[in-house]
N, C-alpha and C positions, 0 to 999 in steps of 0.2 A: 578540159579545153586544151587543145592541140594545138590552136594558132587562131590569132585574131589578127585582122586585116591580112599585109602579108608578113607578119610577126612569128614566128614560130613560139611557141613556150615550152619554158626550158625550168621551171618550176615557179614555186609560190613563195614572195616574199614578205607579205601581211595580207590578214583580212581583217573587213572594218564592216558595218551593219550590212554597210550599202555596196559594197566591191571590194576588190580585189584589186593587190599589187602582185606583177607577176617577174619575174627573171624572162627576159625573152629574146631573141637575135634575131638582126636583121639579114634574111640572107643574102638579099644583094649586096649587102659590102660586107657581111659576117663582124658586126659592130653588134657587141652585148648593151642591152637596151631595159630600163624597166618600163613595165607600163600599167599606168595606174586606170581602175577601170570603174564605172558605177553602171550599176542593174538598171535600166530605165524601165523594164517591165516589170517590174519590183514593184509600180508607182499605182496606182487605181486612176488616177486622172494627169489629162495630157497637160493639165497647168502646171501641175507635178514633176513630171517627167521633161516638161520643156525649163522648169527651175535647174533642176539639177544638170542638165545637158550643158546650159548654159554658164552656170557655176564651173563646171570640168572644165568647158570651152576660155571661159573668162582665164584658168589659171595659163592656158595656155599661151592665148593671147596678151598676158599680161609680162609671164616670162620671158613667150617669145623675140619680143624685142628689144631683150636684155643680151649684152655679150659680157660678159664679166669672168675672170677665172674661180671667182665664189662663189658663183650661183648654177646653178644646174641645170644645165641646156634642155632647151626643149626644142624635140627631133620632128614629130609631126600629131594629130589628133587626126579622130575621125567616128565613125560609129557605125556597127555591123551586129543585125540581130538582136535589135534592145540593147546593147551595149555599146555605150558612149566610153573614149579611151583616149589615152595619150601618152604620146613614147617619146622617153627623157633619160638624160644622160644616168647609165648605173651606177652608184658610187658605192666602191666596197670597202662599207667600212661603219662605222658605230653612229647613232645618233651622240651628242653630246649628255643629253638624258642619259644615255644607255651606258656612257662609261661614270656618271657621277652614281649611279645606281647602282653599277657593280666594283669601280675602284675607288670613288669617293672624287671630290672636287679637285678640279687642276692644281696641281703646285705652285713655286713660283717661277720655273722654266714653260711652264704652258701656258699659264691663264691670259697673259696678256698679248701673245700670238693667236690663241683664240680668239680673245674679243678683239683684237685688232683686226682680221681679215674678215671680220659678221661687220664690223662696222664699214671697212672699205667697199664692201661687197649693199651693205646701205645705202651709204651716201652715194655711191653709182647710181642705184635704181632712184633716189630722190632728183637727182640732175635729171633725170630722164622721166621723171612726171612721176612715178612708180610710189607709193607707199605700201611694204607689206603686209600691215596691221595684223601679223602672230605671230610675234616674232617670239619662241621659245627657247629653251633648248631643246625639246625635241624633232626642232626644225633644224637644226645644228647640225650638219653631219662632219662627218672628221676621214677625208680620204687617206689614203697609203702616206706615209710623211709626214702629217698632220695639217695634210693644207685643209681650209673652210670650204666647205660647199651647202650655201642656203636653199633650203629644200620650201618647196609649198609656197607659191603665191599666190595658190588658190581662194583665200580671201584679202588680195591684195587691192589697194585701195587707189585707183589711176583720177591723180591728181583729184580734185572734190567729186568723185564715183560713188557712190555711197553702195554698198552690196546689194540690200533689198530694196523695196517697193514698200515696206509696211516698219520700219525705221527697227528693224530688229538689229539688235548690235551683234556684231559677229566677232570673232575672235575668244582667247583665252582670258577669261577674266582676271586670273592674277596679273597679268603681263600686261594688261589693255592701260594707255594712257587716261585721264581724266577727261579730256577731250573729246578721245575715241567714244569713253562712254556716253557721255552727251552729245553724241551724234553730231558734232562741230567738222570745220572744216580741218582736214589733216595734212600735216608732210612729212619732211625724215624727222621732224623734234619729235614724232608720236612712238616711231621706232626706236629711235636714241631712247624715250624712258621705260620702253621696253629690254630694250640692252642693260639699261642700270640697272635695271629689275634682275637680272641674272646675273650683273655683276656683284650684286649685293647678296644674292644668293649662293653665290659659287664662295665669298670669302665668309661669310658668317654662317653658314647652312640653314639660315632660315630664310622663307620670303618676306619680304616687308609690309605687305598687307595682306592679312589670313583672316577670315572670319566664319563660321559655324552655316550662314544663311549670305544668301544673295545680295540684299539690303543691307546690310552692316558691310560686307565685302564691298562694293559701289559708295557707300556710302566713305569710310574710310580712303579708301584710292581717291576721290574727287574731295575731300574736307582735312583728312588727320595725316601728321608725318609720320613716317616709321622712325623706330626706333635706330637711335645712333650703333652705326657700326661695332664705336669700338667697345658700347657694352656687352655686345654681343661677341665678341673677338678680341679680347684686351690687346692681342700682338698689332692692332692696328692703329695708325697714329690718326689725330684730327683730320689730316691735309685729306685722307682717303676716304672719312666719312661728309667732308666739304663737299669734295669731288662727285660722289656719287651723289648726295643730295641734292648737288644742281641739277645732274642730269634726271632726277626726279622731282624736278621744280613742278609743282602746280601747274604754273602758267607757261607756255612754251616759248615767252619770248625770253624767260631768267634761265634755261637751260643752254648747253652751249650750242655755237652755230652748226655744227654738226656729230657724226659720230666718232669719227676720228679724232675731233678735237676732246672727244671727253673721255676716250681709252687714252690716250697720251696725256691727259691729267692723272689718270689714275696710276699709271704707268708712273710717272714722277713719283705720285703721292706713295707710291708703293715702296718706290726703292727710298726713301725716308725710312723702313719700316725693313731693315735688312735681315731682322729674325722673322717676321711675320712669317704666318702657318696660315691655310683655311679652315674651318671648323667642319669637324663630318657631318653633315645632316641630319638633324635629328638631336642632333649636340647642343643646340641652342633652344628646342622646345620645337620645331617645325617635323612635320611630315613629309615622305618623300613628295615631290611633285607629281599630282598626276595629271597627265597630258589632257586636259578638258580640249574640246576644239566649238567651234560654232557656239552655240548661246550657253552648252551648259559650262559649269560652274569647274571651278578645282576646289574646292574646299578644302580646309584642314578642321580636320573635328577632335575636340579635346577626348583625350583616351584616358578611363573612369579606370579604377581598378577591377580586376574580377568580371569586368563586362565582357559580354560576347562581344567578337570580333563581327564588326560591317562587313557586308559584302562586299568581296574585291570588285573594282571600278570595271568596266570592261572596255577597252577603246585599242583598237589600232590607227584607223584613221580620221578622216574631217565628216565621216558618216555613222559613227557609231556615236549613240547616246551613251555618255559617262554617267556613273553611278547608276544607272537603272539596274532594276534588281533581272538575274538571268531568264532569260526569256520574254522579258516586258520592254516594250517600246513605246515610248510617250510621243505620238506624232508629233512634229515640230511647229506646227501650229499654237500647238499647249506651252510646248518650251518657251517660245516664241513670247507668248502673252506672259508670260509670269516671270520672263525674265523683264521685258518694256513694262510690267505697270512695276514691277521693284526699284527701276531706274529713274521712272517718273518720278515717283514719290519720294524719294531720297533724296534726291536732286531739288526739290523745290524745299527742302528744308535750307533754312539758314545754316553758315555752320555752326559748328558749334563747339564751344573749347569743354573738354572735358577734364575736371576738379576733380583732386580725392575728396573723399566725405572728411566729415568734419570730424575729429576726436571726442569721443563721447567721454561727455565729463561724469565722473564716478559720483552719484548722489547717495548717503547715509538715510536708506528709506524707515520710517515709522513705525512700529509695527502695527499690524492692522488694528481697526477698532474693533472688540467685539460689544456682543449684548452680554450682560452681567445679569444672570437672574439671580434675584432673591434667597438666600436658606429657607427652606421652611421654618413657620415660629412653633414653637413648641405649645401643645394645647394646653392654654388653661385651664385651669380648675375652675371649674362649674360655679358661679355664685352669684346673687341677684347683682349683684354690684361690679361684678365683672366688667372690663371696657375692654374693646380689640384690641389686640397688640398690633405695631404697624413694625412690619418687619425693618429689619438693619439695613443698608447698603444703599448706593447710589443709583439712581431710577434707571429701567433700560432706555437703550440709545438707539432711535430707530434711522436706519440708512434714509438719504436724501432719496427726493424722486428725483428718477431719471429726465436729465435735460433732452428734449429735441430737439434735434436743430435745426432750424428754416430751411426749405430745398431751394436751391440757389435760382434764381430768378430765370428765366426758360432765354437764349438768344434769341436775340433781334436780328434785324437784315446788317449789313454795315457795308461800308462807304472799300471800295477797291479801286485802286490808279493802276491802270494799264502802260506799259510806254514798252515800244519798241528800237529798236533800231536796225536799218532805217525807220521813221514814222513813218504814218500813214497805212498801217497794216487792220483789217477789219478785224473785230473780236466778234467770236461767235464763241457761247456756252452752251456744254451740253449739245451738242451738235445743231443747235437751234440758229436760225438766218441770225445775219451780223447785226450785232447789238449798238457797236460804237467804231470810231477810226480812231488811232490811235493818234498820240497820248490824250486819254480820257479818263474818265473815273463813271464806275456804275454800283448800283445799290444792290447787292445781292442778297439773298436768302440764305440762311445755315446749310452747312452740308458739305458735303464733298463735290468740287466742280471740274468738267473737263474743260480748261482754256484750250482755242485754236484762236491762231493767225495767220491770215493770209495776206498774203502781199503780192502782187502781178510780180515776176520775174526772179520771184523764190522761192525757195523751200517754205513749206507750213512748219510753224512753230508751235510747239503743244505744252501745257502743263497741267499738274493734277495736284490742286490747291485744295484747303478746308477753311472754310468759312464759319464764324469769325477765324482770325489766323493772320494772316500776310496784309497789311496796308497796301504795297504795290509787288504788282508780279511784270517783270521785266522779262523780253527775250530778244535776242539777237538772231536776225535772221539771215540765214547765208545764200546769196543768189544763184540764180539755174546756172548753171557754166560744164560746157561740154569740152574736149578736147580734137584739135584738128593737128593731125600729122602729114606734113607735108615733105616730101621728096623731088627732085625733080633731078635729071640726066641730059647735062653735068649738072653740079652742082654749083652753089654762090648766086643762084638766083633772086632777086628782089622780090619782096614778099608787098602785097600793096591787098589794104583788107578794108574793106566801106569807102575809098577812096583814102587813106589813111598808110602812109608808106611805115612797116614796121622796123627795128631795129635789127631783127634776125634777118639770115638769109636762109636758101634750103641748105642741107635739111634741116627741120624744124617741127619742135611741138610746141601749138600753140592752144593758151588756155584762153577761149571766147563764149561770150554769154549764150545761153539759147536763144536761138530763130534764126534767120536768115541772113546768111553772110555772100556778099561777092568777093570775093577773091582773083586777086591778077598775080600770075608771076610773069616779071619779066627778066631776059636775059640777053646782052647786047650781042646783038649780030642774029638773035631771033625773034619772030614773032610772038605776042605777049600773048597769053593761055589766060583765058579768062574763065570764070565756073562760077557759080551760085551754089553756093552750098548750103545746108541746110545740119545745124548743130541742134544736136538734142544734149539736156541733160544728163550726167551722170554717163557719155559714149564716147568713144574713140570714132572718131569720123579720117580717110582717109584719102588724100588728096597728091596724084603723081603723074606728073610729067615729062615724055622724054621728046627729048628734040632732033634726038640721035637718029629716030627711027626716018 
């Protein structure tokens, strides 16, 4: 390829299942440009191809209206010949992956200007609606100087957006918040405990939640703590493993109020700690990181002695299937399902505190009984008067019969309480018409069930319960709410929304429920601009007026 749109290409800087990152220059202003690109005639069907199109488009528009010096400008998108694109600022220079890979973890002159400018480069895009739900270090890039530039907001999360249509969780499993995985509502605390996640990774070289499968991985990040820091790094003191634990709190309201605030804890907690070293990866029992993207997984798999080596992972970008073996591709459909029913089911377990087993107490066993046969007697001699001899020794022992034991009595239906929040949500099983309004209780059958609820003006809430099992299955449901951004020329206009005058003026993003909004801006000394607009779920609606003209 020699040029796309009016891009010239100037060479190839990754390839990933689905496109190509290219070096390319603009010649009207001769400004060196990457541009990231996916195959849409790659796709068989146009639901396909309009997924992904969108996806591209999404990160653009998501970037787009980001200005930050840590984030990576996006230049323009478009699409020419099945290929959908987008051209963004080039930064030459390493992912932060790509130098803990080949030089090992930042020191203590780096690491905290790193995570200090991923975190300012955060909390920006969270003031501005923006969550970027992958936040790695392979998203980390490190320009000339070591300034931060956060790369890919391609599955970023604008304000309660949710990525798909079929509740597939998107992003890097190790790094994803407990939230994120339960498809809840998100903002910058879901990135903050993604940041800890690297910060904990960069000073002990392991990550904090590993696991072999899917379900143990989900399950661990949403139920179990990781391990304390400083077992893992003795050079590190308490304050640093406090530190980082909040910002990997469970809940996102014990973590701190932003990202900033919790590298400048650590930053303290560190300089407490004035011999502290980071540990090289691998040092502590972890595997390098591998850049999982979209649903599939980063695993780390215990390494057996003598066993063949796995297949290396294959991933450049947000389109290549990780871990698929070379040449195979699991369409995302499949990924998709087997990642959503792992998360279901794990999630609807209670948690659970996990006990060492008990010390097995030493018993002085018996030794076993046997059967004692008889000597033979020696034959008598012959004579009318002869009586039998009855042999010598203790009679044989014959083993018990074997006990069996009752099959346990087969389940009955049992008693389940429903309760949502807000109530008044319908229960439907099994995808069968609604059974009950919630809070209720209904008599179910044994088995495995798929709970749905519905509630006018929210998301459906799902679960995948077994009966007998759980007395009551709770869910909280989070409401339809779309985003409107409003502008207007000049600015400091009054915002006035269902008759309802708001606290912001332009410009302004404003997060409002799905349906139908009237909207007035007014500004004194002009005529007030009035519009209906109409908010959908999970979109960026766009609203601008100028008075100038």
């Amino acid at each position: 390829m020699q040029r796309i749109g009016r891009y010239e290409i100037e060479g190839e800087l990754g390839r990933g299942g689905m496109g190509v990152v290219y070096r390319a220059k603009d010649p009207a202003i001769g400004r060196t440009v990457a541009i990231k690109t996916i195959r849409l005639n790659d796709l068989t069907t146009e639901s396909e191809r309009s997924g992904l199109r969108e996806r591209l488009f999404r990160e653009a528009r998501s970037a787009g209206i980001l200005s930050h010096p840590n984030i990576i400008t996006i230049y323009d998108m478009g699409e020419e010949n099945g290929v959908a694109y987008i051209a963004m600022e080039f930064v030459d220079g390493p992912t932060l992956e790509q130098i803990v890979t080949r030089e090992g973890a930042p020191g203590r002159e780096r690491l905290i200007p790193i995570l200090r400018q991923t975190a300012e480069a955060l909390d920006y895009a969270a003031r501005n609606g923006i969550v970027h739900r992958d936040i790695k270090p392979g998203n980390i890039m490190l320009a000339e100087g070591g300034k931060v530039k956060v790369a890919d907001f391609g599955v970023a999360k604008i304000l309660s957006q949710q990525i798909t249509k079929t509740d597939i969780v998107m992003g890097t499993p190790s790094y994803m918040s407990p939230e994120q995985i339960e498809s809840k509502t998100l903002d910058g605390r879901s990135d903050q405990f993604a940041l800890g996640v690297i910060a904990y990774e960069l000073v002990t070289g392991s990550k904090p939640f590993t696991a072999e499968n899917m379900a143990s991985l989900v399950f661990k990040i949403a139920r179990e703590e990781p391990d304390l820091v400083t077992h893992l790094n003795p050079s590190l003191s308490g304050a640093v493993d406090a530190a980082i634990r909040r910002a990997l709190s469970k809940q996102p309201a014990m973590r701190f109020a932003d990202c900033v605030s919790f590298v400048e804890a650590l930053a303290k907690a560190l300089s407490e700690s004035p011999e502290w070293s980071p540990v090289a990866r691998g040092d502590s029992g972890d595997s390098p990181t591998d850049p999982g993207s979209g649903v599939t997984a980063d695993f780390v798999v215990e390494k057996k002695p003598e066993a063949a080596p796995a297949p290396r992972a294959r991933r450049l970008d947000d389109n290549t299937e990780v871990g698929a073996p070379s040449g195979r591709r699991w369409p995302p459909w499949v990924l998709g399902v087997a990642v959503a029913a792992a998360i279901a089911f794990v999630l609807t377990k209670p948690p659970t505190k996990v006990e060492p087993p008990p010390p097995i107490e030493e018993k002085k066993l018996s030794p076993p009984v046997q059967e004692v046969k008889p000597e033979p007697a020696e034959t008598p001699i012959s004579s009318p008067a002869a009586q039998p001899v009855v042999p010598a020794g203790p009679a044989p022992v014959s083993a018990p019969a074997p006990v069996k034991p009752e099959p346990p009595p087969p389940a009955g239906p049992a008693k389940l309480a429903f309760v949502t929040t807000p109530a008044g949500a319908t229960v439907s099983i099994d995808g069968e018409a609604a059974t009950c309004v919630t809070p209720c209780e209904l008599q179910l059958a044994p088995g495995q069930k798929v709970i749905r609820f519905k509630l006018a003006g929210h998301r459906i809430g799902q679960a995948i319960i077994e009966v007998p099992g759980e007395s009551q299955v709770t869910a909280s449901l989070d409401p339809l709410v779309g985003t409107l951004v409003i502008k207007s020329t000049p600015p400091g206009a009054i915002i006035i929304v269902d008759g309802q005058q708001r606290t912001e003026v332009t410009p302004a993003i404003l997060k409002l429920p799905a349906g139908k909004h009237h909207v007035v801006l007014r500004k004194q000394g002009s005529a007030d601009e009035e519009q209906d607009v109409e908010i959908k779920d999970q979109v960026i609606t766009n609203m601008a007026v100028n008075w100038e003209q």
